[in-house]
C-alpha positions as CSV (number, residue, x, y, z in Angstrom):
1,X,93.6,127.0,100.5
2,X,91.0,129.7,99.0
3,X,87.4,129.2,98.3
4,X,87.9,128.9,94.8
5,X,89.9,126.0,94.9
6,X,87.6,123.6,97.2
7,X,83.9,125.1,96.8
8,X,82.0,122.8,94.6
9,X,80.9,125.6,91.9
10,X,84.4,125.8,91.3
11,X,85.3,122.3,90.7
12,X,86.8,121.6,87.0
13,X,86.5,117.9,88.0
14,X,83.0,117.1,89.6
15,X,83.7,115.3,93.2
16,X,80.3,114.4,95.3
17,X,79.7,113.0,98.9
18,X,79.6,109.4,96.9
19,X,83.3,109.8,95.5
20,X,84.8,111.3,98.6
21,X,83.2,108.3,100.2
22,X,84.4,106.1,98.0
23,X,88.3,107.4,98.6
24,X,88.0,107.0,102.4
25,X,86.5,103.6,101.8
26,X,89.7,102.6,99.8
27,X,92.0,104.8,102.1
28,X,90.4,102.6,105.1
29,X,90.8,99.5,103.3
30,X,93.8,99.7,101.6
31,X,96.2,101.8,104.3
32,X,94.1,102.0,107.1
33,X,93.6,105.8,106.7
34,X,90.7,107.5,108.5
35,X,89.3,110.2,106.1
36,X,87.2,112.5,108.0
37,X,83.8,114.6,105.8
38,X,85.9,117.6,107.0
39,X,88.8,116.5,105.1
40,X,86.7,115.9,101.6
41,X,88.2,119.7,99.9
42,X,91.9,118.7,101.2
43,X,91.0,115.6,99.3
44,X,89.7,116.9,96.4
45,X,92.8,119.3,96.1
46,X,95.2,116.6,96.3
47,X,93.5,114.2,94.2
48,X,92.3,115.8,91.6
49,X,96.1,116.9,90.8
50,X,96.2,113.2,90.1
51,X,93.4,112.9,87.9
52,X,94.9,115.5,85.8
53,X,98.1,114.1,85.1
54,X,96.6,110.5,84.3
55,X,94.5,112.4,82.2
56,X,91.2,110.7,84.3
57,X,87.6,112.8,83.4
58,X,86.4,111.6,86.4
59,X,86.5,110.7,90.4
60,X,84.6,107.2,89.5
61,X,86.9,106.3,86.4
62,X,90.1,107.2,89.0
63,X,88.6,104.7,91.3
64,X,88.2,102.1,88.2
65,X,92.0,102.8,87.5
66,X,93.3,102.5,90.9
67,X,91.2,98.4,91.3
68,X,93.5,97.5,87.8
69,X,96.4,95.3,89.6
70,X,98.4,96.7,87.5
71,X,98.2,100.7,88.9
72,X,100.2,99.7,92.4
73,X,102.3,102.7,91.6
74,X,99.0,104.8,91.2
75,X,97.7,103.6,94.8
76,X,101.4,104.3,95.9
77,X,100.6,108.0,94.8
78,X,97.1,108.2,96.3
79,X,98.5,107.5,99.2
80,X,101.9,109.8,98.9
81,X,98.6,112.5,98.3
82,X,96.5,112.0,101.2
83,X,99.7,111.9,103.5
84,X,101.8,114.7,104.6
85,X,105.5,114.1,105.4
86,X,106.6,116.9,107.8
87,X,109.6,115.9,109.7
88,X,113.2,117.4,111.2
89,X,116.3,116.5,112.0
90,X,115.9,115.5,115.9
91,X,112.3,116.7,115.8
92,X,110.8,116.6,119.5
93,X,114.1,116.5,120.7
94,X,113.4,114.9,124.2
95,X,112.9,111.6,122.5
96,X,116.7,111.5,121.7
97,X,117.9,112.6,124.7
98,X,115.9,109.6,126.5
99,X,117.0,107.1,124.4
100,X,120.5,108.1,125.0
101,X,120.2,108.4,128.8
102,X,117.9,106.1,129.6
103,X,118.2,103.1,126.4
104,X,121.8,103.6,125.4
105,X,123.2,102.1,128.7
106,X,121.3,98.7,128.3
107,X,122.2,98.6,124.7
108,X,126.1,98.8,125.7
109,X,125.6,96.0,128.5
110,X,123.8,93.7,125.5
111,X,126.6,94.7,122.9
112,X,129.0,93.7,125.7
113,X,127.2,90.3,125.7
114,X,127.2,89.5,122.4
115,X,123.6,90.5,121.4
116,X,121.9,92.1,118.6
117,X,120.8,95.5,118.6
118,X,117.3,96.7,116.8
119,X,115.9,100.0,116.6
120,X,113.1,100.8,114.2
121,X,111.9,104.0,112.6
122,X,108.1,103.1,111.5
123,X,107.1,106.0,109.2
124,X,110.6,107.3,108.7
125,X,109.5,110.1,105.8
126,X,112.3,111.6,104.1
127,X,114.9,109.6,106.8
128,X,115.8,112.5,109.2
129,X,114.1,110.4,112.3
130,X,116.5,107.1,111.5
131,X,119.7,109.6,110.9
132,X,118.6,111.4,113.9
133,X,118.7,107.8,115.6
134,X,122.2,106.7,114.2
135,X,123.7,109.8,115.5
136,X,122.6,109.6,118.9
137,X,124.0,105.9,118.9
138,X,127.1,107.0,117.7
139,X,127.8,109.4,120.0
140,X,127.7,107.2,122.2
141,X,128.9,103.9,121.0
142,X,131.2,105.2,118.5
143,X,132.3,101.1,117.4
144,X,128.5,101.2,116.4
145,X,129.0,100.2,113.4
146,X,130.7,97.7,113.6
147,X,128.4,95.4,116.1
148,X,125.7,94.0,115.4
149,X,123.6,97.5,115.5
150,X,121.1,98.6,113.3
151,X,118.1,100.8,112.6
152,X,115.6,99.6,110.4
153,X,113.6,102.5,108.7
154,X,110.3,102.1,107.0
155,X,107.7,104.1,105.1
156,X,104.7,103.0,102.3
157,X,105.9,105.7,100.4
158,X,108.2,104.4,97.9
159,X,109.4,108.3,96.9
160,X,110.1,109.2,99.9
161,X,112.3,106.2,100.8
162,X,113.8,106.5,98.2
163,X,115.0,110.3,99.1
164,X,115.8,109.2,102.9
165,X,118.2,106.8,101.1
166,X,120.4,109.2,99.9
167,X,120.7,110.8,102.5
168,X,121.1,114.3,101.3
169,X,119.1,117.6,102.1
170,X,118.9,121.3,101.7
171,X,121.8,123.2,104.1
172,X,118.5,124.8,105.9
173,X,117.2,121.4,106.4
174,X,120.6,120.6,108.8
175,X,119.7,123.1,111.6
176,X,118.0,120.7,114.1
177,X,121.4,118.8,113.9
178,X,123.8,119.8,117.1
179,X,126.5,121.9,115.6
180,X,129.1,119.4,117.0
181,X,127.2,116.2,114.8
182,X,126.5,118.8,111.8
183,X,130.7,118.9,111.5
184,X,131.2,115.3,112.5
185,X,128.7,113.3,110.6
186,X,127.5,115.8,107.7
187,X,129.5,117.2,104.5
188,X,128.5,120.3,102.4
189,X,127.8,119.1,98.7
190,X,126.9,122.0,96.1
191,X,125.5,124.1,96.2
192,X,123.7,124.6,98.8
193,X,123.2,120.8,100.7
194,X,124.7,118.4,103.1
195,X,124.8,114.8,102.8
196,X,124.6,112.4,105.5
197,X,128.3,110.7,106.1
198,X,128.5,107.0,105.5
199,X,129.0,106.2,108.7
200,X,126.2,106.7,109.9
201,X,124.3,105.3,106.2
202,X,126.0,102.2,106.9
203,X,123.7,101.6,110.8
204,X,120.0,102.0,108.7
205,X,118.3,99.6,106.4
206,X,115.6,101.5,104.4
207,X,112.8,99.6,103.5
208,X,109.2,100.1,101.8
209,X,106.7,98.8,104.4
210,X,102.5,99.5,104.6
211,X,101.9,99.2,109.0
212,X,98.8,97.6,108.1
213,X,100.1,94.6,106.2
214,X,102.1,91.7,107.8
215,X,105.8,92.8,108.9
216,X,108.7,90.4,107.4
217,X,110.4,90.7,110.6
218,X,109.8,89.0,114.4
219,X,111.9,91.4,116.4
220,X,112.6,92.5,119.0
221,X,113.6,95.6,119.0
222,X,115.6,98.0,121.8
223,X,113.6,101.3,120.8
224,X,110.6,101.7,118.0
225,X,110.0,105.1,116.9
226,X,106.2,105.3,115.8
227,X,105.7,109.2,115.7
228,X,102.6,111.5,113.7
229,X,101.6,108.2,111.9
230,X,99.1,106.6,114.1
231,X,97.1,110.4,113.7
232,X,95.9,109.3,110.2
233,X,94.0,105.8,111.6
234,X,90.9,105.1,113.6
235,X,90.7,104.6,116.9
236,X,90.3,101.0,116.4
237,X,93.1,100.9,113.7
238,X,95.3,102.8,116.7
239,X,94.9,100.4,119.4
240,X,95.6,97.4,117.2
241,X,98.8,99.1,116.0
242,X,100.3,99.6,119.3
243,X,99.4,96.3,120.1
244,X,101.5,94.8,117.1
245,X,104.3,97.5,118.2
246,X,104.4,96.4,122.3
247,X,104.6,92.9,121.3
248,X,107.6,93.7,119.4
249,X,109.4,95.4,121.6
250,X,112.1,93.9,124.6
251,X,111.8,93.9,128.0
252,X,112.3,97.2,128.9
253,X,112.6,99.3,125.4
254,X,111.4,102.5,124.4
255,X,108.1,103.2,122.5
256,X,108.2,106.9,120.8
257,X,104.8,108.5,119.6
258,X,104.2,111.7,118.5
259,X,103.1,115.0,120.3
260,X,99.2,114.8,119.8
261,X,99.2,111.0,119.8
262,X,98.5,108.7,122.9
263,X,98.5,105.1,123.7
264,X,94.8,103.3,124.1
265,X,93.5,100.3,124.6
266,X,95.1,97.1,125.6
267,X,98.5,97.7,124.8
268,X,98.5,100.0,128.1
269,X,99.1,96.3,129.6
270,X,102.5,96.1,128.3
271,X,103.1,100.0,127.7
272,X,103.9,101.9,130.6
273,X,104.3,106.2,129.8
274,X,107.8,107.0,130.9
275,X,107.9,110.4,129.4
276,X,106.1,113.1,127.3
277,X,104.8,110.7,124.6
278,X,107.5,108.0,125.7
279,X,106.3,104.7,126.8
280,X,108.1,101.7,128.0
281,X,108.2,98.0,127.2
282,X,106.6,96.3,130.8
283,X,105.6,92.3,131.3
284,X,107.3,89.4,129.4
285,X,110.1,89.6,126.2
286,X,108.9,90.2,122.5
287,X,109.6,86.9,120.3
288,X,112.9,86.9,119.0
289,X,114.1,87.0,115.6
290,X,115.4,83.7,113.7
């Protein structure tokens, strides 16, 4: 980003210390987001791309728009704006190989006995993380999909859902896939992309979900995947979030975070590190799901 495009003699659209404060506020409120001052020109670069295309004069009359119940969508793109989805195809790949050494073998033994199987991808972006998931189950359990096994992937962004629910990506995008799941679960579709096999569709629900709101679902769950999410949120907001996550989790399951992230507060009671960024479930069962 050059001067020209965050310095304030630059601005075509004036943005003071009240407006960005007024964005953070709603950020804070709305999605739990914690805006930093430091972040104010990434804001205003973002944001003001917005206020173009709505054709808005103004940070104060965006604001007015985005309070009209009927702009959902608009707060939808505000925060698709402040948020960055970066993610990979078995990103941090020592998460996977835990969860298939270490969770895999206590999710065959509950298959065996005739019980459900949960895994949830909270903040799934564009859907590589749940694929990523469904492969590594696979693998392993090749009947999969025909238990009672799913992945339940979620992210507020309705756009970006909505891509991880094709499944489909550029070719350069499948690299992070092992060679021997790129041929087995992955077909080349012109020109240039691959498209995630059905099989492996078939294991993940997609669904739009905002972590800070109540969750339509009681758990629990054999692996929750919470990674580069909780790096937007207070400290306050962080340690309330992996709270909600421990108490959803079974005996024993896997918590996955992401690589500058780390577990505070009191859900250290029932979250024991296992692993780089890995924690595990510890103390009594999550509430089950009716």
């Amino acid at each position: 980003m050059t001067h020209s495009e965050v310095g304030s003699t630059h601005r075509e659209i004036p943005f003071s210390d009240a407006d960005f404060r007024a964005i953070a506020d709603l950020a804070l409120a709305e999605f739990g987001l914690n805006l930093a001052e430091s972040k104010k020109p990434l804001v205003y670069s973002r944001l003001s791309k917005r206020l173009k295309a709505r054709h808005v004069p103004s940070f104060p009359l965006y604001l007015e728009l985005l309070e009209r119940k009927e702009e959902n969508e608009e707060r939808l793109e505000l925060i698709s704006a402040l948020t960055t989805n970066v993610t990979s195809f078995f990103r941090e790949k020592h998460h996977f190989d835990m969860l298939r050494d270490e969770r895999v073998p206590a999710i065959l033994e509950k298959i065996k006995a005739g019980q459900r199987i949960r895994i949830w991808s909270a903040g799934c972006s564009s859907g590589q993380e749940p694929y990523s998931i469904a492969m590594t189950i696979l693998d392993k359990i090749p009947d999969a999909a025909r238990q009672n096994v799913k992945i339940l992937a979620t992210d507020i962004d309705p756009k970006i859902v909505e891509r991880a629910r094709t499944g489909q990506y550029p070719e350069t995008e499948g690299t992070g896939i092992p060679p021997a799941f790129l041929q087995k679960w992955t077909k080349k579709v012109p020109p240039n992309e691959i498209r995630v096999s059905d099989e492996i569709r078939s294991l993940i629900t997609f669904a739009e979900l905002n972590l800070m709101s109540e969750w339509p679902f009681q758990g629990p769950f054999d692996a929750i995947f919470c990674r580069n999410v909780a790096i937007y949120f207070n400290q306050e907001t962080q340690q309330r979030l992996w709270s909600r996550f421990a108490e959803k989790l079974a005996p024993d399951a896997l918590f996955f975070i992401g690589h500058s992230e780390r577990v505070t507060g009191p859900a250290t009671q029932q979250l024991a590190a296992t692993g780089i960024t890995s924690y595990r479930k510890t103390g009594s069962a999550g509430r089950h799901a009716q």
